[in-house]
C-alpha positions as CSV (number, residue, x, y, z in Angstrom):
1,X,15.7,-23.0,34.8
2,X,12.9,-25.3,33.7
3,X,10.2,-25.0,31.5
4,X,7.3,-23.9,34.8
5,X,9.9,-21.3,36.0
6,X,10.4,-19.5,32.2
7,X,6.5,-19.7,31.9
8,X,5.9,-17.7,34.8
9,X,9.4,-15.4,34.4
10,X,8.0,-14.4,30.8
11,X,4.1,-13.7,31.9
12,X,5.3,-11.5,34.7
13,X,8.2,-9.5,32.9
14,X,5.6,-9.1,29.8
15,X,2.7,-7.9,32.3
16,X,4.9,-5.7,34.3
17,X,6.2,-4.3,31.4
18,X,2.9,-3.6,30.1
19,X,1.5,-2.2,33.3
20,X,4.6,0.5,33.5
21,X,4.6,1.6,30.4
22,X,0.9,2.1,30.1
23,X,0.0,3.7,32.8
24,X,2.2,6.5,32.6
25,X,1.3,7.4,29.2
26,X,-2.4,6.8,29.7
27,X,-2.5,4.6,27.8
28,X,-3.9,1.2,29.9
29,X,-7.1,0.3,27.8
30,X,-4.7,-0.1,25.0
31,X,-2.5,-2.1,26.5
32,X,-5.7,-4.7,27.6
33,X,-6.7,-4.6,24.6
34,X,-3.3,-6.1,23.1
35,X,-3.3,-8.3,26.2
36,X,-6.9,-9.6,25.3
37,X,-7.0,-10.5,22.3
38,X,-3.6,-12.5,22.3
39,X,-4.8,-15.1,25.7
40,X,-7.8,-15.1,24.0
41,X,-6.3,-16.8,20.5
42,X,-4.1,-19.0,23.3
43,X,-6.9,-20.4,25.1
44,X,-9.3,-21.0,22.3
45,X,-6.9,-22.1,19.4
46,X,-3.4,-22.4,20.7
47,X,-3.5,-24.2,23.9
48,X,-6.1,-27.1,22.6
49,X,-4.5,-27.4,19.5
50,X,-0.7,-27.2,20.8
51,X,-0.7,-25.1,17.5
52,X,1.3,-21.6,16.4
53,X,-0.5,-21.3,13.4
54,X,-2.4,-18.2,14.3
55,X,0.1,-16.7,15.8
56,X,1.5,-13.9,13.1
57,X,-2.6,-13.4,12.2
58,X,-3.2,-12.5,15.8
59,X,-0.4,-9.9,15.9
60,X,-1.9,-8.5,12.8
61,X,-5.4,-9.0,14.8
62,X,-4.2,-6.7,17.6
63,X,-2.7,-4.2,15.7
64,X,-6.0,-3.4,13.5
65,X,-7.8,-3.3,16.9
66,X,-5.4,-1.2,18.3
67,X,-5.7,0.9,15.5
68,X,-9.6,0.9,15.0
69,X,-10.3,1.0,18.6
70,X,-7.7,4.1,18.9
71,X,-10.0,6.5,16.1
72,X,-12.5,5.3,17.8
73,X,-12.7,6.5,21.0
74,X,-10.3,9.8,19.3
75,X,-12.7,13.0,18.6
76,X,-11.0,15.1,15.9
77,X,-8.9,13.5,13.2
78,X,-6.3,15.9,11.8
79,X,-3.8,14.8,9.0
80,X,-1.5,13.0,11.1
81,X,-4.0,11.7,13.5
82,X,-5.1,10.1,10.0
83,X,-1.7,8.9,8.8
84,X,-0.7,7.3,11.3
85,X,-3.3,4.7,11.9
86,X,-3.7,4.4,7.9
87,X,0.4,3.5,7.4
88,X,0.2,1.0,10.7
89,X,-2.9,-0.9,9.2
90,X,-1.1,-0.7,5.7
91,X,2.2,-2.8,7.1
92,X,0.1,-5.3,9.4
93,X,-2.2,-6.0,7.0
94,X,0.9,-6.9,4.2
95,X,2.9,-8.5,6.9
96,X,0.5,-10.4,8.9
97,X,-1.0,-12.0,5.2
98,X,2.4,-12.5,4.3
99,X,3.3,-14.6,7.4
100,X,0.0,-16.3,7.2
101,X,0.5,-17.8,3.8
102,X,3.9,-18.8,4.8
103,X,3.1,-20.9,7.8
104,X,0.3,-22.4,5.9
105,X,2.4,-23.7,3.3
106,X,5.2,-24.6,6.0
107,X,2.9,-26.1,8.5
108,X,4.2,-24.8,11.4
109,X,6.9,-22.4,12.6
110,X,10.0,-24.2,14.3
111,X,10.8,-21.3,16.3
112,X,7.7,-22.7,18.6
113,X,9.1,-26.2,19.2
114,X,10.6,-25.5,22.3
115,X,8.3,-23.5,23.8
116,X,5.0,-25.5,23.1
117,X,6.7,-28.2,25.6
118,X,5.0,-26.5,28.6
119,X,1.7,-24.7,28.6
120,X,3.0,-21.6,31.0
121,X,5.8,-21.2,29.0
122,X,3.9,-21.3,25.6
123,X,1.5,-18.6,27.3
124,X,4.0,-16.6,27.6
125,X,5.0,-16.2,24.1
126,X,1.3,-15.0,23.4
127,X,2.0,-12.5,26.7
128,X,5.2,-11.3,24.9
129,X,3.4,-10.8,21.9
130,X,0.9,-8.7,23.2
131,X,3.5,-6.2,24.8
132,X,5.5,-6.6,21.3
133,X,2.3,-5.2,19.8
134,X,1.6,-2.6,22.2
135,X,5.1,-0.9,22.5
136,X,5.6,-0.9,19.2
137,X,2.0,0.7,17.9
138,X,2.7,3.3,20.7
139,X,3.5,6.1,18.6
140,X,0.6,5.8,16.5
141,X,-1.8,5.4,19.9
142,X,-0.3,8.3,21.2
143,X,-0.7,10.5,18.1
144,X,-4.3,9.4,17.5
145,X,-5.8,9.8,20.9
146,X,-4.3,13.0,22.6
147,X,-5.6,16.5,21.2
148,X,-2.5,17.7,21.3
149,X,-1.1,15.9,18.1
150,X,-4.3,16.9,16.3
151,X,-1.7,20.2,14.3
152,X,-0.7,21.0,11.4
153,X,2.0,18.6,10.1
154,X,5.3,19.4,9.8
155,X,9.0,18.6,8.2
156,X,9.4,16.0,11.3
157,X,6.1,14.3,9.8
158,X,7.2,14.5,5.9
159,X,10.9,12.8,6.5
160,X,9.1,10.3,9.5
161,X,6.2,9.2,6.4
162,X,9.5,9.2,3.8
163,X,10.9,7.2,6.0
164,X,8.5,4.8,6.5
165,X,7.7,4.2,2.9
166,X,11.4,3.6,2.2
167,X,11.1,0.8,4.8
168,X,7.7,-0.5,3.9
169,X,9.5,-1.2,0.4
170,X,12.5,-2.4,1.3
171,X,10.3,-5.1,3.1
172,X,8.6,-5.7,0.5
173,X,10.7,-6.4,-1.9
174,X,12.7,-8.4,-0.1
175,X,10.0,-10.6,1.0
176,X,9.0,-11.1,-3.3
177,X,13.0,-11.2,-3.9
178,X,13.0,-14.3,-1.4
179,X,9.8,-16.1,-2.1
180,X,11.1,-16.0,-5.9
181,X,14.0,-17.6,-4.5
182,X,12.5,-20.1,-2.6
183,X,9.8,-20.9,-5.4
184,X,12.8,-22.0,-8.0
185,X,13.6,-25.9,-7.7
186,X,17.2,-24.6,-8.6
187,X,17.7,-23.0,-5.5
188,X,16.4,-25.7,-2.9
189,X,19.0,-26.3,-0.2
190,X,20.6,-23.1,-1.2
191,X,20.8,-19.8,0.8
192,X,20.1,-16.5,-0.8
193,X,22.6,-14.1,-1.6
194,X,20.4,-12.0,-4.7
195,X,18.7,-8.4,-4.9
196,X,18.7,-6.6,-1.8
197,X,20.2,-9.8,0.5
198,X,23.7,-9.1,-1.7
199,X,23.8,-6.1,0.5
200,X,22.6,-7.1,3.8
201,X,21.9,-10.3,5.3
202,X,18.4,-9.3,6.6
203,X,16.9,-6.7,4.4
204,X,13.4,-6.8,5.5
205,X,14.4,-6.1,9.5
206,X,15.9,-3.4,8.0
207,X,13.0,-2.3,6.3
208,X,11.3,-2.8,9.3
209,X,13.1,-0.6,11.6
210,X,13.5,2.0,9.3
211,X,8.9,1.8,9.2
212,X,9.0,2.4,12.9
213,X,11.8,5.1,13.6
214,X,9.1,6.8,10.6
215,X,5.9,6.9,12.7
216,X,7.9,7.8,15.6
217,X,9.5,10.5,14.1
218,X,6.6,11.6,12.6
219,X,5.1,11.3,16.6
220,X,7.8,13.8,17.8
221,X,6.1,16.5,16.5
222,X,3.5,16.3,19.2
223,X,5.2,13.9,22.3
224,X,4.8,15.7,25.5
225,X,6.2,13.8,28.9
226,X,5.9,10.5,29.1
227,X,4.3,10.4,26.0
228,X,8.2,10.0,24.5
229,X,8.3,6.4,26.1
230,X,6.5,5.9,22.6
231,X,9.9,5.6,20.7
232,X,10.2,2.6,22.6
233,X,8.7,1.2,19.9
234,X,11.6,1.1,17.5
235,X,13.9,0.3,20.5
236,X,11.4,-2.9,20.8
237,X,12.1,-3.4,17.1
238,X,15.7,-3.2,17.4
239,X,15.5,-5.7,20.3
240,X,13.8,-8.3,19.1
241,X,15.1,-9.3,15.4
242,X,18.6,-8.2,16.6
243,X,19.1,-10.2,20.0
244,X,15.9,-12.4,20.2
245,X,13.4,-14.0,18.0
246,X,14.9,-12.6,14.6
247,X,18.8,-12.4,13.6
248,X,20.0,-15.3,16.6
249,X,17.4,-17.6,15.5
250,X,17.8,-17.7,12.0
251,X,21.0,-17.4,11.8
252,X,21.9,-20.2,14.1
253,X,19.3,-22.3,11.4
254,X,21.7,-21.2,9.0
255,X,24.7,-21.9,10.7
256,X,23.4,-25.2,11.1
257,X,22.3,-25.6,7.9
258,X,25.3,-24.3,5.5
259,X,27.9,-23.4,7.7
260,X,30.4,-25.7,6.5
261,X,30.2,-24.0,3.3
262,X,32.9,-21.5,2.4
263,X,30.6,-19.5,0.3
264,X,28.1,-19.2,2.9
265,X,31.1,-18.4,5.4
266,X,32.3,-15.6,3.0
267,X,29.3,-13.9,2.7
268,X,28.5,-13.9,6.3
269,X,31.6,-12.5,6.8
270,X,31.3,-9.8,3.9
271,X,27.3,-8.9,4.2
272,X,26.3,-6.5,6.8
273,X,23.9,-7.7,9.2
274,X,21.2,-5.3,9.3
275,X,22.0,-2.0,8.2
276,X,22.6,-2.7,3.9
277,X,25.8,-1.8,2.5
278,X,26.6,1.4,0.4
279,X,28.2,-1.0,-2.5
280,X,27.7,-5.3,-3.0
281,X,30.4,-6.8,-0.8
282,X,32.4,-8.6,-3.1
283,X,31.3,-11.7,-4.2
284,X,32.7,-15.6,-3.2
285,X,36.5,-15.9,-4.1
286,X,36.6,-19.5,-4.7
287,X,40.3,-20.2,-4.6
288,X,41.0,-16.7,-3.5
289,X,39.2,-17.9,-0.2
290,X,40.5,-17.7,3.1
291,X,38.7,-20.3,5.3
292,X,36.9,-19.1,8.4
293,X,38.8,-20.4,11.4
């Protein structure tokens, strides 16, 4: 398949994808928001500039319009139609800074290489994007805008806001545990195997999941219909560091990178994936090692 053919494959999957979910939970202004303010950021920045820098500041971008145009256009604000917006801008906000700072220090994001070849295909990751946004913020659309959320909260909304703040810091501090890493000259070339990545090779996916299935919980108080397509959102989550632009891609960086090394074979063989482990996997056995075949 060449570059023309994936360009139009991923605008049509992302719009149809948009257009199906929307609709049914009423949801379709929302969705053209996301949509809107992603080709807009493509076709003034992006596309003349051949440039990904923005890209992580328009997510963020989308979900504090989501959020702001959500309350809004939303008549009563009860508790949890006031949570939920609050803990959504909360992580964008952190995240999307977080990304920012990083890409302007690194110059540009290599994930993009091979899809800036083509302009349709490049389009497309901005298209993605946009549907990324909107899935995933469904919860907190859904909770903000219909009446029938606007109740008194409940256990499902005190373990769904535990949740999330468990996975807001897990983030967190993994993000600071690898930037600390990063920022000693001892450590360049090396991979990090410290704090909270002892006990899972991608703590701050974990982090973020964990955020998600929170507001979505915390949703399920109120969900009605189709208005349960919202836990899509951490489903979208899931997806997308687990099987596409998360865990594969980095991990194949890494493999690339250090995986000759039988230290870095040992602990990708002893470090959960996502999900962190109860008790530190044990730690490189030098001579005890048995080679990875």
């Amino acid at each position: 398949m060449n570059n023309l053919q994936r360009g139009i494959l991923s605008n049509v999957i992302g719009l149809l994808l948009l257009v199906c979910v929307a609709s049914p939970m009423q949801l379709g202004v929302f969705a053209a928001v996301s949509l809107v303010i992603n080709w807009t950021v493509y076709i003034v920045h992006a596309l003349p500039n051949n440039s990904e820098k923005f890209f992580d500041a328009t997510g963020s971008l989308t979900y504090l319009s989501l959020m702001v145009s959500s309350v809004s256009v939303a008549g009563e604000h009860g508790v949890r139609q006031t949570v939920a917006p609050i803990l959504v801008c909360i992580w964008c906000v952190r995240l999307g800074s977080y990304l920012f700072a990083r890409i302007s220090k690194d110059h540009k994001d290599s994930r993009f290489d091979d899809l800036k070849v083509h302009w349709l295909r490049f389009l497309g990751v901005w298209t993605i994007q946009s549907v990324w946004c909107f899935f995933v913020a469904s919860p907190a659309l859904v909770v903000v805008t219909f009446d029938a959320c606007n109740t008194t909260f409940g256990i499902l909304d005190i373990v769904g806001w535990s949740l999330w703040l468990l996975g807001f810091l897990f983030e967190v501090i993994a993000d600071r545990q690898k930037d600390s890493f990063r920022s000693d000259v001892a450590n360049k070339g090396k991979f990090i195997t410290v704090g909270l990545w002892a006990y899972s090779r991608h703590p701050n996916y974990f982090g973020e999941i964990i955020m998600w299935i929170g507001i979505s919980l915390s949703g399920s108080s109120c969900f009605a219909g189709a208005q349960w397509l919202a836990w899509l959102s951490p489903l979208t989550t899931i997806l997308l560091l687990t099987k596409v632009s998360g865990v594969p891609m980095l991990e194949k960086k890494g493999k690339e990178k250090w995986g000759e090394l039988s230290d870095y074979q040992w602990y990708m063989k002893h470090t959960p994936c996502i999900i962190p482990a109860l008790r530190r996997p044990p730690a490189f056995g030098g001579d005890a090692y048995i080679k990875i075949s």
